[in-house]
C-alpha positions in Angstrom: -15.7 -7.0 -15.1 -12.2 -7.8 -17.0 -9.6 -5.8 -15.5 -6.8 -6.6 -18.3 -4.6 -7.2 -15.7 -3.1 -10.3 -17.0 0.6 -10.0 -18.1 1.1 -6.7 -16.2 3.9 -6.1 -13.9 3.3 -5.5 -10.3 5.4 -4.6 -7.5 3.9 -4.6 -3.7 5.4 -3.6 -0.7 4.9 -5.1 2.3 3.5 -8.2 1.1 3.9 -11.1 3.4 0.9 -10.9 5.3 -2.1 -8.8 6.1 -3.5 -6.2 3.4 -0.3 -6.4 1.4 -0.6 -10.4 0.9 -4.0 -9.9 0.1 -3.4 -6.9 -2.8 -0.9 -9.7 -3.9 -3.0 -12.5 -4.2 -6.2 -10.9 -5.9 -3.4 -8.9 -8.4 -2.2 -12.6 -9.0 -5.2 -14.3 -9.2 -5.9 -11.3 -12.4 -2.8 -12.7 -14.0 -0.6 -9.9 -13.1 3.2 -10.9 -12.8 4.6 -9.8 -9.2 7.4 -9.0 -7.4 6.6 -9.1 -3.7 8.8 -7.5 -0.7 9.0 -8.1 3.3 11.3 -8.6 6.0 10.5 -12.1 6.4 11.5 -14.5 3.6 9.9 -17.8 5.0 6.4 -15.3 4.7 7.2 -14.4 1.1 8.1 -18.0 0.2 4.8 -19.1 2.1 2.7 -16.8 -0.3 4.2 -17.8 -3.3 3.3 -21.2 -2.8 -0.3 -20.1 -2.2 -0.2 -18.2 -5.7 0.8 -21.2 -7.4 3.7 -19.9 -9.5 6.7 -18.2 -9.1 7.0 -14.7 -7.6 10.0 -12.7 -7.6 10.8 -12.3 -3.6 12.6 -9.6 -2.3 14.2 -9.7 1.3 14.4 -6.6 2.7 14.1 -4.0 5.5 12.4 -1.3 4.1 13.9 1.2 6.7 17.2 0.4 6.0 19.4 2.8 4.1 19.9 2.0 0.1 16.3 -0.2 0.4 14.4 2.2 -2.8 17.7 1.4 -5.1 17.5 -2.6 -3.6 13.9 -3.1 -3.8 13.6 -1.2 -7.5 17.0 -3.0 -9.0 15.3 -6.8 -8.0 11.8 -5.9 -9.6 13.5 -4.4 -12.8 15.5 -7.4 -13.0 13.2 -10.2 -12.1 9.5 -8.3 -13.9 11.9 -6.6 -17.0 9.3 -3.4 -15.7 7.0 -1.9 -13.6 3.6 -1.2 -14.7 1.9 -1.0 -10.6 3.5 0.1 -7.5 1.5 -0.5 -4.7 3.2 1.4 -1.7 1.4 -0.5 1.0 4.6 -1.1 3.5 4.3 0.9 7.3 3.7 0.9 10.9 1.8 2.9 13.4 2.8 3.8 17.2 1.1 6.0 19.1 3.8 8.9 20.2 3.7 11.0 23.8 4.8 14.7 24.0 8.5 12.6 24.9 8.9 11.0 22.0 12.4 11.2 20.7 13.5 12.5 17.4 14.4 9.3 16.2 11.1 7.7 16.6 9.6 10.8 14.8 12.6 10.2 11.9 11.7 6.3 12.0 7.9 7.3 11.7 8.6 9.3 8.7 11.0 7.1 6.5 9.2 4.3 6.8 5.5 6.1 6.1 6.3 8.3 3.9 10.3 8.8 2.3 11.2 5.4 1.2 7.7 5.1 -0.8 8.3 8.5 -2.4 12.1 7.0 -3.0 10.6 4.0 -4.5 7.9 5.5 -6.5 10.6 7.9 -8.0 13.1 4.9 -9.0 10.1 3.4 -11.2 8.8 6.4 -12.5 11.4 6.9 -15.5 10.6 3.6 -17.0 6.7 4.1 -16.4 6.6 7.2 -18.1 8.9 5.3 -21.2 6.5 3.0 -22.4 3.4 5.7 -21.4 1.3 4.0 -18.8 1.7 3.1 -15.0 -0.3 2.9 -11.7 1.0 4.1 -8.3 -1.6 2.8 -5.6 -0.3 4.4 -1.9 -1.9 1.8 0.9 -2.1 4.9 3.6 -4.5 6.0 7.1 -6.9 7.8 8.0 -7.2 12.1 8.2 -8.5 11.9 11.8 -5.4 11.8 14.7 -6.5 10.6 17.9 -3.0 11.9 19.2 0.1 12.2 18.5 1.2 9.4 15.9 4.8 10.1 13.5 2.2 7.9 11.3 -0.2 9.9 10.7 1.9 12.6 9.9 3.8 10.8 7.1 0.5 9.3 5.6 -1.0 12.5 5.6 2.8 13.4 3.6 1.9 10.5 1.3 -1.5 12.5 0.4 -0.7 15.6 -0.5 2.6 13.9 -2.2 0.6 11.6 -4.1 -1.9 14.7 -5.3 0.7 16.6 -6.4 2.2 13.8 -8.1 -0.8 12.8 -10.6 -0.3 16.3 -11.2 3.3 16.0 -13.0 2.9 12.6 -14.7 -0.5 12.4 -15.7 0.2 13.7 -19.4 2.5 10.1 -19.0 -0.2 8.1 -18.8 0.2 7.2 -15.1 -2.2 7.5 -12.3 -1.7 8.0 -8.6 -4.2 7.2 -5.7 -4.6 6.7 -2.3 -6.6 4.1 -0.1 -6.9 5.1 3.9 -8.2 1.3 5.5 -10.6 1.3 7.9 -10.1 -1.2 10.8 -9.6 -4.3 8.1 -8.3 -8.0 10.0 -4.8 -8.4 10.4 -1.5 -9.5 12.4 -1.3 -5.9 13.8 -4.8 -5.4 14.8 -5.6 -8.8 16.2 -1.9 -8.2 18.2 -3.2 -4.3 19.0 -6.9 -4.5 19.6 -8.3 -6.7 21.9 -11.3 -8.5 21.2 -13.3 -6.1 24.0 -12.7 -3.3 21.7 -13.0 -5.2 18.4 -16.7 -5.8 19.0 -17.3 -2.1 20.8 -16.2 -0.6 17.5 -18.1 -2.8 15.3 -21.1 -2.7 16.9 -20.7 2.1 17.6 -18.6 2.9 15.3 -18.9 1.4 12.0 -22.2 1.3 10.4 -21.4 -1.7 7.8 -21.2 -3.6 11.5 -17.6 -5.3 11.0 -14.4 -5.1 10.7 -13.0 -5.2 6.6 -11.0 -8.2 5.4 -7.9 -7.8 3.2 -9.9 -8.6 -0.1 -12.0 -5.2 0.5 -9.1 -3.5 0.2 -7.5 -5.6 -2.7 -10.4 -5.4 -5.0 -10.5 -1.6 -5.1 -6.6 -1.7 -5.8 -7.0 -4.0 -8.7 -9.4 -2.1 -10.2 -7.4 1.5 -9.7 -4.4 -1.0 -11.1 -6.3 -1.4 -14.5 -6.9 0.0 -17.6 -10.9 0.4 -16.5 -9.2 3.1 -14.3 -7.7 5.2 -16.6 -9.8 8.7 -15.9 -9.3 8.6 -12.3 -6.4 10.4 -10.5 -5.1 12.6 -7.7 -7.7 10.8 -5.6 -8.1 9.3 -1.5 -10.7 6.9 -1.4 -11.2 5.3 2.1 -12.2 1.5 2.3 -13.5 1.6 6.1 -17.2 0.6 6.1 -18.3 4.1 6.9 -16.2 4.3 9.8 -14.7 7.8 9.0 -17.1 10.9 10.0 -15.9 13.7 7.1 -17.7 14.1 3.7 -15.1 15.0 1.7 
């Protein structure tokens, strides 16, 4: 299927490695023109050379204070616009009943606040020119505990919802993608190979773990033009992992 992607401005958070490198190389590889942000420069650089042309990079921590006004001013001024946003930056920790109200505050701003900061910055000159896709990278609906995670991504849903809500009539669409256990830095560094293979073999009836692509193909195609009716949505990539129907 052509996607029409080619030529289209895309920004992604996150990006150095992981689902976010993946949703950048498979919105590259559809021509898209990107602007790609991290922590870690020599990662950025290191996926720009895998592209094969010149990326805008953009160094920064997205906790820090003023990071929304940083990250939207560089794309602006490297792309000229913003036609996707693909919120995929975050972290999960599992909390006790003692953790602080920093680590609760941390949880939040970097899950939830500085994407809604972001997506706000870009939103004036997506609604301009008429057309624009937000995709939100965000976890699952089912706490095992306590997580400041969870809580902001379930933020980022009902956000999002009500978002598609107000700038629909723009032309711009907003959705959500809860992963499933897909291969990464953070789960090969989290989950040990013991637990890997329990959960592929009892928990997830596709049998494996996801890859980064099976997330990056659906956001290409909510990125694109094909996408146009569909809005307001969560749509899990997980291989059947997650146990509710709606």
């Amino acid at each position: 299927m052509e996607l029409e992607l080619a030529g289209r401005t895309a920004l992604v958070t996150g990006a150095s490695i992981g689902i976010g490198r993946g949703i950048a190389l498979a919105l590259a590889r559809e021509g898209a023109k990107l602007a790609v942000v991290a922590r870690r420069r020599n990662l950025l650089e290191q996926l720009e050379k895998d592209v094969g042309r010149k990326l805008v990079l953009i160094e920064c921590d997205f906790l820090r204070e003023g990071a929304p006004e940083q990250i939207a001013e560089a794309a602006l001024q490297g792309l000229g616009s913003v036609d996707i946003l693909v919120n995929n930056a975050g972290g999960s920790r599992r909390f006790t009943l003692e953790a602080s109200e920093a680590q609760w505050q941390e949880a939040l701003t970097l899950n939830f606040t500085r994407h809604r900061q972001l997506t706000h910055r870009l939103l004036a000159q997506m609604m301009a020119r008429k057309w624009g896709r937000i995709v939100n990278i965000t976890g699952k609906s089912e706490p095992e505990g306590l997580n400041g995670a969870f809580a902001a991504k379930a933020a980022m849903h009902a956000w999002a919802k009500g978002l598609s809500r107000e700038v629909g009539r723009h032309g711009i669409t907003v959705n959500s993608i809860p992963p499933g256990r897909i291969e990464s830095e953070q789960i090969l560094r989290n989950y040990s190979p013991e637990r890997r293979a329990k959960e592929e073999r009892e928990e997830i009836p596709l049998g494996e773990y996801g890859k980064p692509e099976d997330i990056a193909s659906l956001v290409c195609f909510l990125a694109s033009p094909r996408a146009r009716y569909i809005t307001g949505a969560v749509i899990p990539v997980d291989g059947g992992m997650r146990r509710y129907q709606f």
